[in-house]
C-alpha positions as a Markdown table, in Angstrom:
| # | Residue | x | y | z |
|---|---|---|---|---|
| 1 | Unk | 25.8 | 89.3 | 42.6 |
| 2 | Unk | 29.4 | 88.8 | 41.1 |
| 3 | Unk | 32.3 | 87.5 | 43.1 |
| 4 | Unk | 36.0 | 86.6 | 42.1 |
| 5 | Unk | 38.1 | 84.4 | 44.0 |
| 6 | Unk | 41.7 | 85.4 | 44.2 |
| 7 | Unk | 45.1 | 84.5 | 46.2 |
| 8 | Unk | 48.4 | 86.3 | 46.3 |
| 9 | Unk | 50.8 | 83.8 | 48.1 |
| 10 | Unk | 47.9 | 81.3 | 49.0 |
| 11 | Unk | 46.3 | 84.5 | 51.0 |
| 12 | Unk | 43.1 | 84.4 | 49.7 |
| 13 | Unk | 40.3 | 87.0 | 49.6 |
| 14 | Unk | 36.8 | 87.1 | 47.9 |
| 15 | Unk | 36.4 | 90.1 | 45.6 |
| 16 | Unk | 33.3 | 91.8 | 45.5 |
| 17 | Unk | 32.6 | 94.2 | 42.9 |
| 18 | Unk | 30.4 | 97.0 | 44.0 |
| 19 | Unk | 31.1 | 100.1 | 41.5 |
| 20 | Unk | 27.7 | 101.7 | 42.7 |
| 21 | Unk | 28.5 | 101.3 | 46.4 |
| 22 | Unk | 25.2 | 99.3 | 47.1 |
| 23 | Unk | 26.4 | 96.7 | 48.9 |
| 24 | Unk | 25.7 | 96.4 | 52.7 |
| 25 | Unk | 28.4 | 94.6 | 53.9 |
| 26 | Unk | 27.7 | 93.2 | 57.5 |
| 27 | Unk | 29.7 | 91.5 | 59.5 |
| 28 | Unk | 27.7 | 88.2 | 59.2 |
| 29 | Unk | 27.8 | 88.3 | 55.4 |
| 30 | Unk | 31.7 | 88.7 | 55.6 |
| 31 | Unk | 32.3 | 86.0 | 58.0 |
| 32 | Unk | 29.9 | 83.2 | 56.3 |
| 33 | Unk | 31.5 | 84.6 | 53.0 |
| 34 | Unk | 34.8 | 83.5 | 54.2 |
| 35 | Unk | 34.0 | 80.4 | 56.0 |
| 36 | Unk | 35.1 | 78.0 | 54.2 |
| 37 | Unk | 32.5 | 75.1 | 55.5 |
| 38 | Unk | 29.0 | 77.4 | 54.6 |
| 39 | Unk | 30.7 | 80.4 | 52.3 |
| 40 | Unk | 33.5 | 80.4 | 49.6 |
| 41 | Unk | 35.9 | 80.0 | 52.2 |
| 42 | Unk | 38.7 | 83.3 | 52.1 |
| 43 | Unk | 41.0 | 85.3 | 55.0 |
| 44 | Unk | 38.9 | 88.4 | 54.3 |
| 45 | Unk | 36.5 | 90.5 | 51.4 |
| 46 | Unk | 37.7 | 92.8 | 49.5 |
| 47 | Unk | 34.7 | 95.2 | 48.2 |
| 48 | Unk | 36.0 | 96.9 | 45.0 |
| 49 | Unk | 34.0 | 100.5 | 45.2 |
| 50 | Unk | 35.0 | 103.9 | 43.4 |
| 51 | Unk | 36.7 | 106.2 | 45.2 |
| 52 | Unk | 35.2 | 109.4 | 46.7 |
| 53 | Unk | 36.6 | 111.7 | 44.5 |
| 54 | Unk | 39.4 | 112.8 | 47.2 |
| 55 | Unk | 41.9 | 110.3 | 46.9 |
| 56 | Unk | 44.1 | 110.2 | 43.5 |
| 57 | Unk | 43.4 | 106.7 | 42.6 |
| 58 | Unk | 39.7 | 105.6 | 41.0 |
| 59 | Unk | 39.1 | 103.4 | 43.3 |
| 60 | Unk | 38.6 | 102.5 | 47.2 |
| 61 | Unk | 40.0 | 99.4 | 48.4 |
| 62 | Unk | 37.3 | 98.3 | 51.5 |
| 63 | Unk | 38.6 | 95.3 | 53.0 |
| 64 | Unk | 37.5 | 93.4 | 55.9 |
| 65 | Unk | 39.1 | 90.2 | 57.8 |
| 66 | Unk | 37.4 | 86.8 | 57.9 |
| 67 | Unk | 35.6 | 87.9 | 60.9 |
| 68 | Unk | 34.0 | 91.2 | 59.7 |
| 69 | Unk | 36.1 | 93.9 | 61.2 |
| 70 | Unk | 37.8 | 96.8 | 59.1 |
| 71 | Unk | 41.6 | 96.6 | 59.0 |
| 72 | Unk | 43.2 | 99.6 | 57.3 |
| 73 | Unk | 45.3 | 97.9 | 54.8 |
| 74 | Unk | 46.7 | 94.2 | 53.2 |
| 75 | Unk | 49.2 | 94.3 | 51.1 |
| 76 | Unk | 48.7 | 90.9 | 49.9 |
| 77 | Unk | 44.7 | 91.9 | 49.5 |
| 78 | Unk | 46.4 | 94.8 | 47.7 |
| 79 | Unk | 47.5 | 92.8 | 44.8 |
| 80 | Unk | 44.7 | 90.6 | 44.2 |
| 81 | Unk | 42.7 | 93.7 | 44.2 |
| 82 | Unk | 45.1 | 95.6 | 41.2 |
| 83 | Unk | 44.8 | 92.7 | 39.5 |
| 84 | Unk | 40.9 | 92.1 | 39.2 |
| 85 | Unk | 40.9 | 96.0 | 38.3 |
| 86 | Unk | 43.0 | 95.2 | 34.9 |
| 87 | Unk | 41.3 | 92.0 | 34.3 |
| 88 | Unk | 38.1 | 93.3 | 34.7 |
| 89 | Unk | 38.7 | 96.3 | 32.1 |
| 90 | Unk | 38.9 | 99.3 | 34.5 |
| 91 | Unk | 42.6 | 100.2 | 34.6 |
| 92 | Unk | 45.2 | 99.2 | 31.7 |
| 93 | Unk | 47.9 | 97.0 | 32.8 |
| 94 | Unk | 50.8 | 99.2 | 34.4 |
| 95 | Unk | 50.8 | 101.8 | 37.0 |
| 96 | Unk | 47.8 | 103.4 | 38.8 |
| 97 | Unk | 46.5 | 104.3 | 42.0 |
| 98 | Unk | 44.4 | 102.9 | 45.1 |
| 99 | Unk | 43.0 | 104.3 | 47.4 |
| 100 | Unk | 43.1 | 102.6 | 50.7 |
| 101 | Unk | 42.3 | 103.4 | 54.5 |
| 102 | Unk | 46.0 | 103.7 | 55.2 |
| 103 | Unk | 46.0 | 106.3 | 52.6 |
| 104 | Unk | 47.0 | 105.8 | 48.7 |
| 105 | Unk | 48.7 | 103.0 | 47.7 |
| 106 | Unk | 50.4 | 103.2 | 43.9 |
| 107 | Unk | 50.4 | 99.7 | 42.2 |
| 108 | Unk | 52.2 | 98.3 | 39.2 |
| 109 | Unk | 50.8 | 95.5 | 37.1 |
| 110 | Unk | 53.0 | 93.4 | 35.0 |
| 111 | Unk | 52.0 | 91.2 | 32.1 |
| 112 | Unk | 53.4 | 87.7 | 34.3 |
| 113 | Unk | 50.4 | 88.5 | 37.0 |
| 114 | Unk | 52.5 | 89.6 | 39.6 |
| 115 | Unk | 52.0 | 93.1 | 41.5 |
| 116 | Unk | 54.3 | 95.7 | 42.5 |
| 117 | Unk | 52.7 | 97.2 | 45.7 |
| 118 | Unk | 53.9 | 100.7 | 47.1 |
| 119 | Unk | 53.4 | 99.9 | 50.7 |
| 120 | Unk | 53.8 | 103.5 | 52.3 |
| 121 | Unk | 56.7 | 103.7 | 54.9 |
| 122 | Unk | 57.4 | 101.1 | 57.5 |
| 123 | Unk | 57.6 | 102.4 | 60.7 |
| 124 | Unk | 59.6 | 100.8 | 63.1 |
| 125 | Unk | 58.0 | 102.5 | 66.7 |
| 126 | Unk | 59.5 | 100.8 | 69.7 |
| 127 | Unk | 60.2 | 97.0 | 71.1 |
| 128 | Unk | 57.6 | 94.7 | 72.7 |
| 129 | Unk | 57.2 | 91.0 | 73.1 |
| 130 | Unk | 55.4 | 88.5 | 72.0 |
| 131 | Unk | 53.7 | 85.2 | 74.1 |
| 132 | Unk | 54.3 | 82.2 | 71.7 |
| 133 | Unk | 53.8 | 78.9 | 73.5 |
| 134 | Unk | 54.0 | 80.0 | 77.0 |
| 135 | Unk | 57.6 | 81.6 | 75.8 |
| 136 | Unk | 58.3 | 85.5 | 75.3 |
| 137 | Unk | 59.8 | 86.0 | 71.7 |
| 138 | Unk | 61.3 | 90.2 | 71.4 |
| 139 | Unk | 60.4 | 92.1 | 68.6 |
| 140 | Unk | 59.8 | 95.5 | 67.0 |
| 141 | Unk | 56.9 | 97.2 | 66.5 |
| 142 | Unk | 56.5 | 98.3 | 63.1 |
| 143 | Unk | 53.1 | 100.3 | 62.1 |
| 144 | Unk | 52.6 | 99.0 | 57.7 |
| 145 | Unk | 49.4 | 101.2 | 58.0 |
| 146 | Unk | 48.5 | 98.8 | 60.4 |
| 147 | Unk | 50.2 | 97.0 | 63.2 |
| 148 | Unk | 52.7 | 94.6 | 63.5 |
| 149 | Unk | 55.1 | 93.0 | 66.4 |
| 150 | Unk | 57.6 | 91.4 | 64.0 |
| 151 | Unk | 59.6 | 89.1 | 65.6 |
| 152 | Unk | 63.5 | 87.6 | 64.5 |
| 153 | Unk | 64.4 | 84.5 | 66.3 |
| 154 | Unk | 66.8 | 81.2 | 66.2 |
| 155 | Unk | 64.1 | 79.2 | 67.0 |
| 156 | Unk | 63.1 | 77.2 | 63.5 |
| 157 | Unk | 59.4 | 79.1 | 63.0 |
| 158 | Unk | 58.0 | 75.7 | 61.9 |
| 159 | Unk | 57.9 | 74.7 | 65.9 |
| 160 | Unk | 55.4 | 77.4 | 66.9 |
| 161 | Unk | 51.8 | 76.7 | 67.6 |
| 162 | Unk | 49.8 | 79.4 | 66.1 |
| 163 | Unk | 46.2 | 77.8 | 66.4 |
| 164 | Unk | 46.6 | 79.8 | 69.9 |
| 165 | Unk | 46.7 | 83.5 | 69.8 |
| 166 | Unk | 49.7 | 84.7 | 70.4 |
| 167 | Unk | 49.7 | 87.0 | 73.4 |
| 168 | Unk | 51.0 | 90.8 | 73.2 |
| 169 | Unk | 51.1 | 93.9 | 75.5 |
| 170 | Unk | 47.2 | 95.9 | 74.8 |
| 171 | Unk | 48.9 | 99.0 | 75.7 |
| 172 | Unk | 51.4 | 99.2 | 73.3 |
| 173 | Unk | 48.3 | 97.4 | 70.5 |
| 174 | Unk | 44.9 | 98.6 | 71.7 |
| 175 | Unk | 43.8 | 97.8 | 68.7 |
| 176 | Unk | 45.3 | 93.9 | 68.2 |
| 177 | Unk | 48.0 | 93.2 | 66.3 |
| 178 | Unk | 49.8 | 91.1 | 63.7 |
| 179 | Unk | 52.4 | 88.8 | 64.8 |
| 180 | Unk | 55.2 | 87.7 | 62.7 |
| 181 | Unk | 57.9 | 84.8 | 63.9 |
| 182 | Unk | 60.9 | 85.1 | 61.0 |
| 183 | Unk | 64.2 | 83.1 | 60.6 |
| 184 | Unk | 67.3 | 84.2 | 58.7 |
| 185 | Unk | 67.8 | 81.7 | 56.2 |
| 186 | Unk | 70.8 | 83.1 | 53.9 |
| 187 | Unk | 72.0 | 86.5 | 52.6 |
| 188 | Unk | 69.0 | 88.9 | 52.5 |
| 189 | Unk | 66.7 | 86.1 | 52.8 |
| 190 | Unk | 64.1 | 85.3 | 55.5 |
| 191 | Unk | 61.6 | 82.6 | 56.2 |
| 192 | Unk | 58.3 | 83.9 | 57.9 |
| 193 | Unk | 55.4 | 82.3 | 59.8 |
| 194 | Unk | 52.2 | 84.6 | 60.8 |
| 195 | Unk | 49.3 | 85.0 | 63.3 |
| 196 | Unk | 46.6 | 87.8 | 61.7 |
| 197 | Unk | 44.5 | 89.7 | 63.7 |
| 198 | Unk | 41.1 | 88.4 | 63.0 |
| 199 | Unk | 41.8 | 85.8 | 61.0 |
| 200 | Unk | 44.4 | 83.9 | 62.8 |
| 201 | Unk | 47.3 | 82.0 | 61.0 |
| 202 | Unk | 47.4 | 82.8 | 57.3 |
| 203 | Unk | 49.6 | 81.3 | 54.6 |
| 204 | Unk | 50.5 | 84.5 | 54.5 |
| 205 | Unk | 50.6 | 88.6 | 54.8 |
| 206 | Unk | 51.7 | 91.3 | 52.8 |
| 207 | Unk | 52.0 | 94.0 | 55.3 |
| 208 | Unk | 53.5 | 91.4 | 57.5 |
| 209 | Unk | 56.6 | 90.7 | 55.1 |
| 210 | Unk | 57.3 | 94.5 | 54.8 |
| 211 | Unk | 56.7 | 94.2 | 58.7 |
| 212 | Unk | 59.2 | 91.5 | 59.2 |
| 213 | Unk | 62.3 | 92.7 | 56.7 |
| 214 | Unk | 61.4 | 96.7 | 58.3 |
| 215 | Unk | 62.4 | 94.3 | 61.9 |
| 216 | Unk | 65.0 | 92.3 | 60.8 |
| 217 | Unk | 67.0 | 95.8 | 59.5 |
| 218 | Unk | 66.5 | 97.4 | 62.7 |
| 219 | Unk | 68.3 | 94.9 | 64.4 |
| 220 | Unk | 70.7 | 95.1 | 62.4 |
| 221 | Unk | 70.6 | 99.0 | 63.0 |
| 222 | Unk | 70.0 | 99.5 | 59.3 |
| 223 | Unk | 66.6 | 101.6 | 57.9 |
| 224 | Unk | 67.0 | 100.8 | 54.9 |
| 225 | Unk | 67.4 | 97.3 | 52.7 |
| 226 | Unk | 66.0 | 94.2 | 50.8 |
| 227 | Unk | 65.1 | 91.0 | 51.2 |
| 228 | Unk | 63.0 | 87.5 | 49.8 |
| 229 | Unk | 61.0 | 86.3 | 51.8 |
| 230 | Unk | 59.5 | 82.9 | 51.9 |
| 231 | Unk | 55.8 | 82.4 | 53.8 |
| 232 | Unk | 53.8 | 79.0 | 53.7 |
| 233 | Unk | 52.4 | 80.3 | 50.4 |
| 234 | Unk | 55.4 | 80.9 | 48.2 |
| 235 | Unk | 57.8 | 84.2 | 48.2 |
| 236 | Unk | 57.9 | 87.5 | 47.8 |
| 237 | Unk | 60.7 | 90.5 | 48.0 |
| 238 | Unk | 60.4 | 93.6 | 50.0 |
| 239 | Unk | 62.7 | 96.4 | 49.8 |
| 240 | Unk | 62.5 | 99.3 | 52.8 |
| 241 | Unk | 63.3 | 102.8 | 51.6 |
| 242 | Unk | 64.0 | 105.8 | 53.7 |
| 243 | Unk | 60.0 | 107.4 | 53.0 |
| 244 | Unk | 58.2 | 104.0 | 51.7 |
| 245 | Unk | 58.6 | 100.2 | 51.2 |
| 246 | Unk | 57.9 | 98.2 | 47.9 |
| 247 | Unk | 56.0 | 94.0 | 47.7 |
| 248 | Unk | 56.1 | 92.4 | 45.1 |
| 249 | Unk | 54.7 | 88.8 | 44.6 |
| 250 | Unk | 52.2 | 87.4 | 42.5 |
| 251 | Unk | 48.3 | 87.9 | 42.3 |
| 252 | Unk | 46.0 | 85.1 | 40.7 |
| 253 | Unk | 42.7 | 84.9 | 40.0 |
| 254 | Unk | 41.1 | 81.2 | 40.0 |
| 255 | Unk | 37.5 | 81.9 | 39.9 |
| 256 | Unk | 34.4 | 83.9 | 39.3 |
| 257 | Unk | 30.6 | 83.3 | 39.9 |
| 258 | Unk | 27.3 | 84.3 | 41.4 |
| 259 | Unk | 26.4 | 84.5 | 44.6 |
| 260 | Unk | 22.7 | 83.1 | 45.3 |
| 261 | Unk | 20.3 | 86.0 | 46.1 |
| 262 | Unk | 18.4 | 84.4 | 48.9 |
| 263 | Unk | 21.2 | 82.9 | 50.8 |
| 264 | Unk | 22.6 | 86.6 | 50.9 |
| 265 | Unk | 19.3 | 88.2 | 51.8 |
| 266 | Unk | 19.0 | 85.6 | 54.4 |
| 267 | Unk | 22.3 | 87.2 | 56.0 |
| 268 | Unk | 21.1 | 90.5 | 56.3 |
């Protein structure tokens, strides 16, 4: 069984191509896949299967977090997954379509590896606050497809402990959230830490950038705007349009191999 091993900003993912949708993909099999003591190690899977037919891209994008549960969409993920798609021969390097469980995403490859992601519209849907060591940080809630309390503060982000959970309210996120902790750091620049949902901290998170310039806007009273932003895994830039929002950062591949048949059967 083939796997690829692939980062965009040091957010790393095992790609696993399944073009015949055979794969079953349990829960235990993603979370020993990303362990990274007794698997490859990754923050989530990202199962490459062809689309249904009534989406307009080719493919479906089925990705799951480092503990086996479903989240709609990763922008980061995203990239890493446009990428193995021209590498691997299925789609010619430029522009094309993905079909994710937020809906279609279109993608643009270009020839220095990096990714052009169309994010879908960043929805800035109220204020809540967020529990970082023992304090209460404000933020907005901004839904990327999936959710996010993106928090601006003075506070340098590099003091937060993140090995604990942040807490959040559960009736404004039933469902969990992401939490992101962003500085200001020059003109239309920010510096971001953040605490995934399933995974916990993460070098770093697509949605979550487009999460955290969609925040830093609002309090500004603006909807619309750009901005670099710097996570523990390099940079990327995020503009916020009035219908949709853009990532672009970089998408490398470092590896590819088999996975042995009997430690995967012994998962099932």
């Amino acid at each position: 069984m083939e796997f690829v091993k692939g980062h965009g900003t040091e957010n790393d993912f095992v790609v696993l191509p399944d073009l015949d949708d055979q794969l079953d993909l349990t829960v235990a099999r993603v979370q020993a896949l990303c362990d990274r003591q007794r698997g490859l190690g990754a923050d989530g899977v990202l199962r490459v299967v062809r689309s249904d037919g009534e989406s307009g891209g080719k493919w479906f994008m089925d990705y799951r977090n480092a503990d086996g549960s479903i989240a709609e969409m990763c922008g980061n993920g995203l990239r890493v997954f446009a990428r193995y798609l021209v590498d691997a021969g299925h789609q010619p390097q430029g522009e094309f379509v993905v079909a994710t469980r937020a809906g279609d995403r279109t993608v643009v490859t270009h020839p220095d590896g990096s990714v052009t992601n169309d994010m879908g519209p960043a929805r800035v849907t109220g204020t809540s606050i967020a529990a970082v060591d023992g304090a209460g940080i404000g933020g907005f809630a901004v839904d990327v497809g999936n959710p996010h309390l993106a928090c601006v503060t003075d506070v340098p982000v590099e003091s937060f402990d993140l090995t604990v959970p942040p807490g959040y309210d559960p009736v404004v996120f039933p469902h969990g959230v992401n939490v992101e902790l962003i500085n200001t750091i020059g003109d239309n620049a920010l510096r971001m830490r953040v605490h995934e949902r399933g995974v916990g901290e993460t070098r770093s998170c697509g949605t979550g950038t487009v999460a955290s310039v969609a925040s830093w806007l609002a309090g500004q009273g603006r909807t619309t705007g750009s901005a670099t932003v710097d996570v523990l895994g390099g940079q990327v830039y995020v503009t916020i349009e009035p219908m949709t929002s853009t990532l672009t950062g970089p998408a490398v591949l470092v590896a590819r191999g088999e996975l042995d048949k009997s430690w995967w059967d012994a998962l099932a």
